[in-house]
C-alpha distance (Angstrom), angle and dihedral (degrees) to the residues before:
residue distance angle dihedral
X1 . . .
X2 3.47 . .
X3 4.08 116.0 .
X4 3.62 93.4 -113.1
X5 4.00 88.8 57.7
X6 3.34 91.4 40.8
X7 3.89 122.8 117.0
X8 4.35 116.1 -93.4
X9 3.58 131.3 -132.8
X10 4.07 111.2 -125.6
X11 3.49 103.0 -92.0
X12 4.46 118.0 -87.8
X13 4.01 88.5 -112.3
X14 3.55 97.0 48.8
X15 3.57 96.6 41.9
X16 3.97 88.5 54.6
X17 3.83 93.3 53.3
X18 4.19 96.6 51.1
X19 3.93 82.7 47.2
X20 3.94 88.9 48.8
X21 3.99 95.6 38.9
X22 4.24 87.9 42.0
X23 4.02 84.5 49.1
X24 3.61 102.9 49.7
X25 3.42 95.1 36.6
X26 4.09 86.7 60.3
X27 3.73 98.3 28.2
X28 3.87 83.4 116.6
X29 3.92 90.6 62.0
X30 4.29 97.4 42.1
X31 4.34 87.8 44.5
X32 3.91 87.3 55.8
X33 4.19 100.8 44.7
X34 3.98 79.7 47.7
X35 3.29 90.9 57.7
X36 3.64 101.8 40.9
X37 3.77 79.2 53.9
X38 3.70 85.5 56.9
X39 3.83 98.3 43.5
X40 4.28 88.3 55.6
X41 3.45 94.3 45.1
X42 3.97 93.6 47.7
X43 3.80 93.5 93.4
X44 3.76 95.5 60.6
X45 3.51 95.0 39.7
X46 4.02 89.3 54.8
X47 4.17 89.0 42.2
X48 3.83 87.5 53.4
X49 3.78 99.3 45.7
X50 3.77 82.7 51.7
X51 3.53 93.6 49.7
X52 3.97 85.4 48.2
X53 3.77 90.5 57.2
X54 3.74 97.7 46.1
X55 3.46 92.5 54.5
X56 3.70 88.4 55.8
X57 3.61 89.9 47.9
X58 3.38 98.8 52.3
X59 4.06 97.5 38.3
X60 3.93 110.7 161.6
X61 3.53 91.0 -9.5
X62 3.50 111.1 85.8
X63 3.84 129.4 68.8
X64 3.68 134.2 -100.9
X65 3.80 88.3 -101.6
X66 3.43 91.2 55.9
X67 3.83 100.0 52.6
X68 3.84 88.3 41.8
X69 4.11 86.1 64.8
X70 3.58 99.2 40.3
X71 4.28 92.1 54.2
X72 3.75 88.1 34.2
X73 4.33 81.3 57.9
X74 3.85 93.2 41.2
X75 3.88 92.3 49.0
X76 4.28 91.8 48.5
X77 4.27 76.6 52.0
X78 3.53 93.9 54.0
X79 3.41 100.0 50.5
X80 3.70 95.5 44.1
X81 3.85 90.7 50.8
X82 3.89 87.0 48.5
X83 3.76 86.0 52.2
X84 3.91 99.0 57.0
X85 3.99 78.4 37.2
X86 4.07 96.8 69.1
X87 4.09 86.4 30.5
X88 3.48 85.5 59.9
X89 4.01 84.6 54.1
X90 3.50 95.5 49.0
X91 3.61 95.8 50.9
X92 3.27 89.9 60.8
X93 3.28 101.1 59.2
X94 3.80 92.5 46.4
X95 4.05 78.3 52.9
X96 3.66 83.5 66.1
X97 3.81 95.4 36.8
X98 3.77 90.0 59.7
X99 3.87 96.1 54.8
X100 3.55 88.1 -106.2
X101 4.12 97.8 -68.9
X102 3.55 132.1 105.3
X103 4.45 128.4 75.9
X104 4.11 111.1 -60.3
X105 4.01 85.1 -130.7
X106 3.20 86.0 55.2
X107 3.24 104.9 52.1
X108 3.85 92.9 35.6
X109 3.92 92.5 54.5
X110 4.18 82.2 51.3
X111 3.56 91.0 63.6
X112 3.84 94.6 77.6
X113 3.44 95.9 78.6
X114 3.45 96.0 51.5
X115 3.51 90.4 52.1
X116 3.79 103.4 94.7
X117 4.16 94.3 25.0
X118 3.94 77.4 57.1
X119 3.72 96.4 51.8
X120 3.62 97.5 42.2
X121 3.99 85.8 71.5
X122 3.51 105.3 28.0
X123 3.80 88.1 55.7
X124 3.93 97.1 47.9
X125 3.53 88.2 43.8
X126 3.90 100.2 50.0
X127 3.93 82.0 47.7
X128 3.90 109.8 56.1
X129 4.02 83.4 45.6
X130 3.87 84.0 61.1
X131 3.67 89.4 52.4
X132 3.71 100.6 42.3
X133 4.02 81.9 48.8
X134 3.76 91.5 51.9
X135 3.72 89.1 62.6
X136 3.76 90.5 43.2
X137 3.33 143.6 -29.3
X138 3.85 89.0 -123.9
X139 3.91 86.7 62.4
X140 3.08 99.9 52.4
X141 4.12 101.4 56.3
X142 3.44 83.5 47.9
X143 4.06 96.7 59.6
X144 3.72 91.8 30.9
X145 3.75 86.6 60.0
X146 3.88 90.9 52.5
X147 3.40 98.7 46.0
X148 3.86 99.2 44.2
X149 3.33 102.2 98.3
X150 3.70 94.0 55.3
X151 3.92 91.7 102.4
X152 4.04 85.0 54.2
X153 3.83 96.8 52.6
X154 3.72 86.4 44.7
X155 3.95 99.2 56.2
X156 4.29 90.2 32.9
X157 3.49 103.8 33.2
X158 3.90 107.8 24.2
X159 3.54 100.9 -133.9
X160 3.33 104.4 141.6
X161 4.23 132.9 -151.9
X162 3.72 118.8 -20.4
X163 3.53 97.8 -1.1
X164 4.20 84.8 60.3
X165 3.87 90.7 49.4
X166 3.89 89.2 48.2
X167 3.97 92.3 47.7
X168 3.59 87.0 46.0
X169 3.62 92.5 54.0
X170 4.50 90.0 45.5
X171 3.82 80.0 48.7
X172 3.97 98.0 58.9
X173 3.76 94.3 34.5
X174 3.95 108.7 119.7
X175 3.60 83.7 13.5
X176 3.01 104.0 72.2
X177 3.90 111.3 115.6
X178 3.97 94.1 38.1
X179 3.61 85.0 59.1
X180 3.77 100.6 47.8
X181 4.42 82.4 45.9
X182 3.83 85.5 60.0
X183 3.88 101.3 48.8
X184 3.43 85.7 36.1
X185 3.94 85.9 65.1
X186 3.37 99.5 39.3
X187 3.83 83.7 49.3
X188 3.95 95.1 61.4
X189 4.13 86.1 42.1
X190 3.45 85.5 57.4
X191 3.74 94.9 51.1
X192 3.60 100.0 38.9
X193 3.68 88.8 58.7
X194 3.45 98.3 45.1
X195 3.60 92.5 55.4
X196 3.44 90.5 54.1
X197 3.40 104.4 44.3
X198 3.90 89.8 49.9
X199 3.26 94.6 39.9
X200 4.14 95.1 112.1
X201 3.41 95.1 58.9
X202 3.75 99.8 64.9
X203 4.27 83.5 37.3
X204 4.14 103.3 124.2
X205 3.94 114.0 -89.1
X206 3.69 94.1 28.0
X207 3.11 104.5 121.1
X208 3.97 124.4 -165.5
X209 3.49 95.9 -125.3
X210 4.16 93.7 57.8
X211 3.62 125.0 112.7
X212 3.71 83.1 -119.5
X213 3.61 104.5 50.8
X214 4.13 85.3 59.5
X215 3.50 101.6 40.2
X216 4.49 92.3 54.2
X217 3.98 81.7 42.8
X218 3.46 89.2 58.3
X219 4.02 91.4 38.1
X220 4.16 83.6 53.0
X221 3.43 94.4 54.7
X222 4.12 99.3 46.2
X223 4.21 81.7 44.7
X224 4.04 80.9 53.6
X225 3.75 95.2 47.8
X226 3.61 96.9 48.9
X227 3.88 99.4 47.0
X228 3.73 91.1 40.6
X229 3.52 91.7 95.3
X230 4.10 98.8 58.6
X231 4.01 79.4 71.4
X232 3.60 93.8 58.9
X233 3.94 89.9 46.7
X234 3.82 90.0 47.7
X235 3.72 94.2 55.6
X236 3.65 94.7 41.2
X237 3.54 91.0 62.2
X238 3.50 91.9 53.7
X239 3.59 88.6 51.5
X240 3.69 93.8 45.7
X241 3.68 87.0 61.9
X242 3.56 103.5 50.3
X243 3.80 81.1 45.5
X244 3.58 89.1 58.4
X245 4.07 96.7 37.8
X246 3.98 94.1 49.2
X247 4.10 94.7 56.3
């Protein structure tokens, strides 16, 4: 088949508006898995923050022992925060592999056993692109754009591990450049908007250490959260296509 007969991705712009109308029409649904994200990780937040303020307490006057058990506590926090953080990543995709129905507890609670599948490709994945990059940067774009729909065939297929990352890579093949044009544009989206959402902070006489400059930080990163998911729509239908195209 010659490229001119050959099958089209749905064009960048109206990809990005079924990911924004599919988004805000199930805003609802992401906002609540979020926060049952939140609502797990609550107790190591609150152990950490009082961590945080014993170590302020106690300055320079506790012993090495001491300080050795309080970071030892903060670091078990971190990790179980991260943990409810990636659940809360998973979920959503499982929000999107259940057509968008079913309770957000549900669903959220769900994510646990995806946890490890999940990790077992998102891992390998994130570390061949480090070695194709360590060659060249060049290289690495080029397998991170084969193997980026690994996570997709994972949660809508089921293949799990390598044989995701290879189906990823059978999946892009003769695709390749559309694909890159379409996370390229999703890409300068994403930068556009982030310099204009942050675009206060670096405003002159704001200075990092205001009450301001934290509280819009913190107003970034919920606005982050929240929109996070129109990337995962974008890609999937991009994926959804090739799906479609490659049967």
């Amino acid at each position: 088949m010659s490229e001119n007969n050959k099958p089209r991705l749905t064009a960048s712009f109206a990809n990005l508006e079924t990911a924004i109308k599919i988004w805000w029409k199930n805003l609802k649904k992401f906002v609540l898995v979020y926060l049952w994200a939140l609502a797990y990780a609550a107790a190591p937040l609150v152990i950490a923050a009082v961590m945080l303020g014993l170590l302020v307490w106690l300055g320079d006057g506790a012993g090495a022992a001491v300080y050795t058990a309080i970071f030892a506590v903060l670091a078990l926090c971190f990790l179980a925060f991260l943990y409810f953080a990636i659940r809360a990543y998973i979920a959503i995709f499982l929000v999107v592999k259940h057509d968008f129905s079913g309770n957000e507890h549900e669903i959220f609670k769900e994510s646990a056993q995806y946890f490890w599948s999940y990790l077992g490709v998102a891992i390998p994945v994130a570390i061949f692109v480090l070695l194709w990059s360590l060659l060249l940067i060049i290289p690495g774009i080029i397998f991170g754009v084969f193997y980026s729909f690994a996570v997709y065939i994972f949660f809508f297929e089921g293949k799990k591990g390598l044989d995701a990352i290879s189906a990823s890579k059978r999946l892009v093949s003769g695709y390749w450049w559309p694909v890159f044009g379409r996370f390229l544009f999703i890409g300068i989206i994403a930068i556009v908007f982030s310099l204009i959402i942050t675009a206060p902070l670096s405003a002159k006489g704001v200075s990092p250490e205001s009450g301001f400059y934290h509280i819009w930080n913190m107003l970034v990163q919920i606005v982050n959260y929240l929109i996070g998911p129109i990337y995962l729509l974008y890609n999937y239908q991009i994926y959804r296509d090739l799906v479609k195209i490659k049967k």
